[in-house]
N, C-alpha and C positions, 0 to 999 in steps of 0.2 A: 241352498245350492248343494248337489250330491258334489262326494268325497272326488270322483273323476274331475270335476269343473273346476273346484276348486284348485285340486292340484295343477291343472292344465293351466288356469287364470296366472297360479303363482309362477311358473314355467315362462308362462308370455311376460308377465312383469319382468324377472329376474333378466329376459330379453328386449327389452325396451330398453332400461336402466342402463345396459352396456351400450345400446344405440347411442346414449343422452352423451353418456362419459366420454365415448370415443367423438364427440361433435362439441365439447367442451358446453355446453348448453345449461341453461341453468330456465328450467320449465316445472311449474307444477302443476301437476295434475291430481287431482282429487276426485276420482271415480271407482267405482267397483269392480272387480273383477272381469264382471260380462263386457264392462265398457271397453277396459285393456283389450279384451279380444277383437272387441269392434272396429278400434284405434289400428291394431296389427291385421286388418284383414286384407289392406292393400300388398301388403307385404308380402304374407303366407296365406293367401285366401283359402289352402288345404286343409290348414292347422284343424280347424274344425270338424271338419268331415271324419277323418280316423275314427271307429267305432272298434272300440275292444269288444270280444266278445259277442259282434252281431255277425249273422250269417245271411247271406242270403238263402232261400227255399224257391229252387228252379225245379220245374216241370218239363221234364223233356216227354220224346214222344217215344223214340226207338233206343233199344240199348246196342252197342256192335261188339262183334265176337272180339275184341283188342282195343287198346284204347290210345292206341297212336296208328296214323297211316293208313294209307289204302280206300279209304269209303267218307264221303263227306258226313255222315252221323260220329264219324273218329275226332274225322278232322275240328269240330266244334270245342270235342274235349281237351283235345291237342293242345289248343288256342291258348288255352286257361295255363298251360304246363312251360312250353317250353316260345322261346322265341327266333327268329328269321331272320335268312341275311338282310332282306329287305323288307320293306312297307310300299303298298301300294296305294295309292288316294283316288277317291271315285272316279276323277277323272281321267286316271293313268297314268300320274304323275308318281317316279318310282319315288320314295322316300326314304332317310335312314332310317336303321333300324340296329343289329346288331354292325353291320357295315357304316360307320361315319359318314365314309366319302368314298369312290372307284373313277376310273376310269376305263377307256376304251379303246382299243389300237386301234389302227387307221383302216385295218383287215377286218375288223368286227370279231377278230376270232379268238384275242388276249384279252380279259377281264383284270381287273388290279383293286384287292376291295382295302381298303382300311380300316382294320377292325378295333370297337371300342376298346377301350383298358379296363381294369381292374372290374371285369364280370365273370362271374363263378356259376357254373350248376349247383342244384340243392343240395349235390352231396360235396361238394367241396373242389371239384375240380375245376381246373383252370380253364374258362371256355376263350383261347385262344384261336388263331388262326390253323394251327394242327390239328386242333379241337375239329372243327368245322372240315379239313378237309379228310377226316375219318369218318366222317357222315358221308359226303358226298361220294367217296370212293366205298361205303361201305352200300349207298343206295344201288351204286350201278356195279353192285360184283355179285358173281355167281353163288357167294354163301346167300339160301333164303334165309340166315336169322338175321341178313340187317337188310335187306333189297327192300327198297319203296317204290312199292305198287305203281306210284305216280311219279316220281321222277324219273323212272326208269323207263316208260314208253315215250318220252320225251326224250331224253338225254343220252339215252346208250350208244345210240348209232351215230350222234354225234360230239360226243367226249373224247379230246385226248387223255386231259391228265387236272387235278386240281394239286397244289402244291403252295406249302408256307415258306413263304421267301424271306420272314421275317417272323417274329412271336407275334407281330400284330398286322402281318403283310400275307392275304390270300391272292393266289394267281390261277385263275383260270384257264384252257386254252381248249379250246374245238376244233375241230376236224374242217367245220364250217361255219360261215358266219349263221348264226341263231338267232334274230332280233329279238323274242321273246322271252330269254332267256332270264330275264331277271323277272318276270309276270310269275315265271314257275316258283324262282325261289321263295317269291313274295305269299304263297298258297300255305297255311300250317300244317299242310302236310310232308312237307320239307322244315316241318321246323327242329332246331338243333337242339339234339339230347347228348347226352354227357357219355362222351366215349369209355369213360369207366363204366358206368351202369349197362351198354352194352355190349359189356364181355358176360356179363350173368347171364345170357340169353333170352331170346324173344320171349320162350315161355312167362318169365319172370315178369320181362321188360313190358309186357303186354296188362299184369297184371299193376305193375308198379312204375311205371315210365319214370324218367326223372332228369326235366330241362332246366332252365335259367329263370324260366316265364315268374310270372307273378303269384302262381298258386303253387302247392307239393299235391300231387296225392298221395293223400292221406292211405283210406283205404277204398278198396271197390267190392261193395257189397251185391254179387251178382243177382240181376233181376230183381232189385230194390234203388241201388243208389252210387254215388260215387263221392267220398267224402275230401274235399277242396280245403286244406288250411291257407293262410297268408306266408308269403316268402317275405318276412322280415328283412331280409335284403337286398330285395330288389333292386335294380338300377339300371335297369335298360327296356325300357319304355319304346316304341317307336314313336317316330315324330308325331303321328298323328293322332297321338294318345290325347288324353283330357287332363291326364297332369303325369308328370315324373314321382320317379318313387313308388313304395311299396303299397297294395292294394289298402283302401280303404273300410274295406268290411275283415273279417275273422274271416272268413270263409264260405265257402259254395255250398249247399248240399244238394248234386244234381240227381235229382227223382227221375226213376222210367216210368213214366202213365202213359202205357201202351193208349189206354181208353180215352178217345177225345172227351167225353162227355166228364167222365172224372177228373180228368183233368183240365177242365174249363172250370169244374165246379170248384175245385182245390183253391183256384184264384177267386171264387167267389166267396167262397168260407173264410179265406182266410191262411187257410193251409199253406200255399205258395204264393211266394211274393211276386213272382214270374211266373209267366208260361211260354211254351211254344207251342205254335200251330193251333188256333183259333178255330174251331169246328164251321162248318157252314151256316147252319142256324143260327149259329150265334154270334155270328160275323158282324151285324149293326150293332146288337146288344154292347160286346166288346169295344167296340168304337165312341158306344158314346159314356159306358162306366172307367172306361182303362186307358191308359197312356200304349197307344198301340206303335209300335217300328217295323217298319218291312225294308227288306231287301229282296229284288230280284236276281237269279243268280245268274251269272253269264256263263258260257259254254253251250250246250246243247240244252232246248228245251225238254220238258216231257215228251218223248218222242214214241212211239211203237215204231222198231227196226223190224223190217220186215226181210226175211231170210233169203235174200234171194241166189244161193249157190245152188240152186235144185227149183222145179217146179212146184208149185204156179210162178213165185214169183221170182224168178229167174228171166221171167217175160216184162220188159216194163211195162208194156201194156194193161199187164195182171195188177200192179203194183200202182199203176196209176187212176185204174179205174177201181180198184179198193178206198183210193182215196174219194172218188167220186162220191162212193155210195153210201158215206159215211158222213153226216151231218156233226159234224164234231162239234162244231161250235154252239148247238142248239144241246149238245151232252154235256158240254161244261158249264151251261148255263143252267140245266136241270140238277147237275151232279154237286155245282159248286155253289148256287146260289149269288150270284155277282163275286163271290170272295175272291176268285181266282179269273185270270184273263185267260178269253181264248189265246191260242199262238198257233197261226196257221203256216207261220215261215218255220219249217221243221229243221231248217237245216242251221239257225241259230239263234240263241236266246237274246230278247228287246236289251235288254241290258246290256249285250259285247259291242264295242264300239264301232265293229263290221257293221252291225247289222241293217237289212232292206226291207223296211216298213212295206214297199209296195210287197213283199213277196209273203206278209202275214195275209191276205185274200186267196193264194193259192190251191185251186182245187177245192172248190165250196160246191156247196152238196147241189148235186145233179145226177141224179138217179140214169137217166136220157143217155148221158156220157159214157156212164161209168157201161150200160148194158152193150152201147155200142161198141166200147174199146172192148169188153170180153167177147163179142162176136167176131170181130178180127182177130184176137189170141185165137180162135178155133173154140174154145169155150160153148160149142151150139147148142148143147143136149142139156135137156130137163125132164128132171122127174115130176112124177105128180107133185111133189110140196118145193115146187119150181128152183131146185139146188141144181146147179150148171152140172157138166162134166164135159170132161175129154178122152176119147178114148178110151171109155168106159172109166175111167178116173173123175170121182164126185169132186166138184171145188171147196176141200174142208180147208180151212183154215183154223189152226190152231193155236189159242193165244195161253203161254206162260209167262204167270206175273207169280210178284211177291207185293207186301206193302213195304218191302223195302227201298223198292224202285217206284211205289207210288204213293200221294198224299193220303192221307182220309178219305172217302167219300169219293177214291179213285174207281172204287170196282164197278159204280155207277156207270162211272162213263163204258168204262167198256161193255156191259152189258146193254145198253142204250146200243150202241153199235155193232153190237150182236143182233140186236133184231133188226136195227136199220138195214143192212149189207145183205139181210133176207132176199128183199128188193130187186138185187141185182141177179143174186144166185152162188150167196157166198155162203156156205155152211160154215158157221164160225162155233169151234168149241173153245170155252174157259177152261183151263187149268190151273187155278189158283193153289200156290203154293208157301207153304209157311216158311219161314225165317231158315229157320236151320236146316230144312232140306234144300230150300233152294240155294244156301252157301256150300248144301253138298253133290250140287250137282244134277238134283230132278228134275225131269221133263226138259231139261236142257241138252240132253245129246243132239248131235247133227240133222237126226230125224224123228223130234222130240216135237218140233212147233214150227211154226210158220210166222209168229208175231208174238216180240218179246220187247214190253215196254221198261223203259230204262232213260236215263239221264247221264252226262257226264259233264261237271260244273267246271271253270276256269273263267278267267276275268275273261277273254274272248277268243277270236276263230283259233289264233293256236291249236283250241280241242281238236282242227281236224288230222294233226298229226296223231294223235291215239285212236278217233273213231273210222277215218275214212281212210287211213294208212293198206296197202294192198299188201295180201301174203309177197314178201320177195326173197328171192335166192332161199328159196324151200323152206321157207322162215314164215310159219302161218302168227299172222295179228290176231291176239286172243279179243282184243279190246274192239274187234272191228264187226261186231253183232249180225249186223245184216249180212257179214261175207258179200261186203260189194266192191269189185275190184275193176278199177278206174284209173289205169296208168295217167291216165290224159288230168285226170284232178290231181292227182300222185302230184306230178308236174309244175301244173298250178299252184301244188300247196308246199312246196319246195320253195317255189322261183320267192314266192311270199314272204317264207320266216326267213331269206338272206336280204331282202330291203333294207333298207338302211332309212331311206326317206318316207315317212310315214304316208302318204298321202299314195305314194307308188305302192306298199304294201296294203294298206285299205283294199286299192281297186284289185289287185289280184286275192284278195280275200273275198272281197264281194262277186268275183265271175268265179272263185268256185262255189260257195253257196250259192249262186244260180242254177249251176251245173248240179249239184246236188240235189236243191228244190227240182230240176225238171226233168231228171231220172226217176227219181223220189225210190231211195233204198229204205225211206221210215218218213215216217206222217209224223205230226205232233198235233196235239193238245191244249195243253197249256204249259206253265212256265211252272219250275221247283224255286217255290220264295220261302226266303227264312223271315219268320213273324212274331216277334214277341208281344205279349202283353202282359203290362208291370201294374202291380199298386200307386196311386199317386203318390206314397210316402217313399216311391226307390227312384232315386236321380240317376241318371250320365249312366244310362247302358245305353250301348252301341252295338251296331253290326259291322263288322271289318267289310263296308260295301268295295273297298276298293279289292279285295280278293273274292272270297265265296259267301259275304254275309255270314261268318263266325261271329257266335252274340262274343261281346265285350264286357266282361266281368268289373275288369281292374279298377276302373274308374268309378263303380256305384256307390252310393252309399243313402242311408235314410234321412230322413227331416227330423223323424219324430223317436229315433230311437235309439238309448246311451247302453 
């Protein structure tokens, strides 16, 4: 028996013994150490699991310029750091989390949360109720060193005030009733960081966050790793954790393998205990050597937003018959090798609870259509290598990507639909652009491209108050790609998030995704799913399905390793 077992065996006896005493019992038992443990496993079925000194070895795909907020590659590492007012469960059921309990006023427009006791961030501070509404007021204010990207096209326009009515009493209040409101806070990219840690500034806080969650970072070694220890004192779990209490491994160590193939191979050697994102080719292979998990993400599918404040596609007609002459689903099926699902409903991901199956058939490849709808845009004129024009203007279409906004084995697709769109008399040029220019802004000016493929994840339609929001009162939406401005959806997607009755709010979810799908301001593809694949030796990782598919660390541990 190693020196850990033993000592662990005499730990559960010494805990047995006080059971016997305090039950006045007079019982013998005459077994070994492993047996005690056996004996205790109803009890603390955890006890076991605890591994000093092991770590997990995760393989990620991309690394982000910060490591809290703003971009769902953040938001994964977020996860691991700090924790949430709320828990969401796959099926939309809100649950506790840092919140116990809340209520609702009769207006929809006062929140009242109750917050747990005695939880501290990793540096010591008190994560109370003031705690939390120093985040919130610090997400939606004009200083950029605390503004979050994501709560903040949500929540600004309609925030009164968050205020602690008590050390453990948060109150809420909106301008309007928001029914989705707690979907947002349930996302880790709202998750709560220690109002002390930022006053050091983003700079720092980017390098060194520091929440309540289950892990500290350690350190971030850029363009190699991000070094995850255990928060020894943890205690605030959300409900739909796998067990309470502090993480069972030593810690993370999250690897960037930009490269699918190395990093497939990592999990085959041995190297990582985990991976993410499963290359195409090796999509059966992984399925039948590895314990594989997916999550679909809800919000907006893979989409290409197509530009339409300016010509061509300013015309729907342009825009719909783009969609025509692009055989998508025969690109994802060549680019993805079955790993990944077509998704023909662009206007939102299988996984949001809005969503209209009939409307994944829409606009399937018909060359016929597509030529026909560009000869009523006026579209008439071809050259010799049959590229439309109008008005002496050639039909280019110019697509800027990054693989920030797409899977592996994305640039496929769109080159596949580059020659398809031939067809019609679409001149299509790629602009592919690398990571850090395209976070600095290339080939993305106003008259930079014509089709910029992109995602924006959330448990459901909610997303269309960031993507389909219209510039108003001189106030242009960064977040709204295509520049498609749609008072009349505006409207619809308004009347939606003040519902109260779910069933009333669905159907004004579902008639603006119609209305979205049959303008079509962007096409999609297929869906952005989060996909691990583990050793058989690493138990209880999870994906947070009830928000964005964030992998779930806390709960792992090995079979086979002390």
């Amino acid at each position: 028996m190693s020196k850990l077992a033993a000592v662990h065996s005499a730990l559960l006896l010494k805990k047995l013994n006080r059971r016997l005493k305090s039950h006045a019992a007079i019982i013998a038992i005459a077994v070994s150490g492993l047996s005690i443990a056996s004996a205790m496993q109803t009890e603390d079925a955890s006890a076991g699991k605890s591994q000093s000194g092991v770590i997990i070895r995760y393989g990620h795909f991309q690394e982000p310029p910060c490591l809290y907020g703003g971009w769902v590659q953040q938001w994964y590492l977020q996860r691991q750091f700090s924790d949430n007012l709320v828990a969401r469960a796959e099926d939309g059921t809100i649950l506790p989390w840092l919140a116990t309990a809340w209520t609702v006023s009769d207006d929809r427009k006062k929140y009242t949360f109750q917050i747990k006791p005695d939880v501290k961030f990793t540096d010591g501070t008190v994560l109370d109720a003031q705690a939390i509404v120093d985040n919130i007021n610090g997400w939606l204010s004009d200083n950029a060193e605390l503004q979050n990207p994501t709560a903040g096209p949500y929540l600004r326009s309609l925030f009164e005030s968050a205020a602690a009515t008590g050390p453990l009493t948060l109150k809420i209040t909106l301008k309007t009733p928001f029914e989705p409101l707690l979907n947002v806070f349930a996302q880790s990219s709202q998750g709560i960081l220690s109002p002390t840690a930022l006053k050091r500034g983003k700079a720092v806080n980017c390098e060194s966050p520091i929440g309540s969650g289950a892990f500290i970072v350690e350190k971030w070694n850029r363009g190699k790793n991000v070094i995850f220890r255990r928060n020894p004192n943890y205690n605030s779990a959300p409900a739909n954790a796998k067990h309470q209490g502090p993480a069972y491994v030593e810690g993370i160590e999250w690897r960037f393998l930009a490269d699918p193939t190395i990093r497939y191979g990592s999990l085959l050697t041995g190297e990582s205990d985990v991976v993410y994102h499963i290359p195409a080719v090796n999509w059966q292979d992984a399925n039948s050597r590895f314990k594989v998990v997916r999550h679909i993400t809800g919000g907006t599918p893979l989409r290409l937003a197509l530009f339409s404040a300016r010509p061509p596609f300013d015309d729907m007609r342009v825009r719909q018959a783009f969609a025509y002459a692009s055989d998508r689903s025969a690109a994802v099926q060549a680019a993805f090798l079955g790993s990944l699902p077509y998704e023909g409903n662009f206007s939102l991901s299988q996984s949001s609870p809005e969503y209209i199956r009939e409307l994944s058939k829409s606009y399937s490849y018909d060359v016929d259509k597509a030529n026909k709808l560009l000869d009523k845009a006026g579209w008439t004129e071809r050259d010799a290598n049959g590229i439309r024009s109008k008005n002496g203007n050639p039909l280019i279409i110019r697509i800027t990507y990054t693989n920030a906004f797409s899977p592996p084995d994305g640039d496929q697709v769109l080159q596949i639909i580059q020659q398809q769109a031939k067809a019609a008399g679409f001149d299509v040029r790629l602009q592919p652009t690398n990571q850090a220019d395209f976070w600095a802004g290339k080939n993305l000016g106003p008259n930079d491209y014509e089709v910029l493929p992109l995602y924006w994840v959330a448990p459901g339609a909610e997303i269309y108050r960031i993507s389909y929001k219209p510039d108003l009162n001189g106030v242009r939406n960064p977040f709204n790609p295509s520049r498609y401005q749609d008072l009349t959806l505006w409207d619809i997607i308004q009347k939606a998030e003040q519902v109260a009755e779910k069933p009333e709010r669905i159907a004004l979810y579902q008639q603006a995704e119609r209305r979205i799908v049959e303008n079509a301001p962007s096409l999609s593809y297929t869906v952005l799913d989060v996909t691990l694949a583990s050793a058989d030796n690493v138990k209880d990782i999870w994906l947070d399905g009830g928000s964005v598919g964030e992998p779930v660390f806390s709960d792992a541990y090995f079979t086979d390793k002390k």
